[in-house]
N, C-alpha and C positions, 0 to 999 in steps of 0.2 A: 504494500500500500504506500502510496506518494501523498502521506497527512503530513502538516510540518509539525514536526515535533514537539512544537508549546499547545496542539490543538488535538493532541492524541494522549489518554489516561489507561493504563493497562492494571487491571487487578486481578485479586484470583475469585475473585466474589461471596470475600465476609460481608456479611450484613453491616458489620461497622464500616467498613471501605465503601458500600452501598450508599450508604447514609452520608458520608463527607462529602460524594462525589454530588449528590444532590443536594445537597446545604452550599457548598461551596461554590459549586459551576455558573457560570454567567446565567443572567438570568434568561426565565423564559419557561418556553411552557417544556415537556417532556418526549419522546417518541421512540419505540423501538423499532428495529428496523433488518433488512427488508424482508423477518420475519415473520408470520403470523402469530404461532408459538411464541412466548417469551418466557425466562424466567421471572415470579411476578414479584421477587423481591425489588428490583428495578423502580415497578410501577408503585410499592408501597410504598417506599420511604422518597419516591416525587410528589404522592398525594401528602405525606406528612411534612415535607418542603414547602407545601403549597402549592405545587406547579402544577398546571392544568396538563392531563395528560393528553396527547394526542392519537389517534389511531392510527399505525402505520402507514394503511394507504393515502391517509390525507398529506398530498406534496407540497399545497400551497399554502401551509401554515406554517412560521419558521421557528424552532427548536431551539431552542438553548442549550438541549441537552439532546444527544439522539445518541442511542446504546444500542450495539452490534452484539449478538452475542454469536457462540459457534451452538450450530441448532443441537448436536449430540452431545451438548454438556451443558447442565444446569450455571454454572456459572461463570 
């Protein structure tokens, strides 16, 4: 992947790394992507962020946060 460096966060998906990444990350609303499946620890601590979460298919909304995961591993 060709992400620059300051715009790429890599964990191994504790629930506590979960929750920094969403308290911390620029603002905005949430989106996982481009799978349907998610893990939904992601999505809970965006809702506990406050961030409006978005449905993957919706392109034309912009993200603050948009979380990749690998489909055959929960985290």
């Amino acid at each position: 992947m060709a992400w620059p460096s300051n715009r790429l966060l890599i964990g191994n998906g504790a629930s506590e790394f979960i929750d920094l990444i969403m308290r911390l990350a620029p603002a905005g609303a949430y989106r996982t992507g481009p799978f349907i499946a998610s893990y939904k620890e992601y999505e809970r601590a965006a809702k506990v962020a406050g961030r409006t979460v978005i449905p993957h298919s919706d392109k034309a909304t912009k993200a603050g946060v948009t979380v990749i995961i690998h489909p055959n591993s929960p985290s």
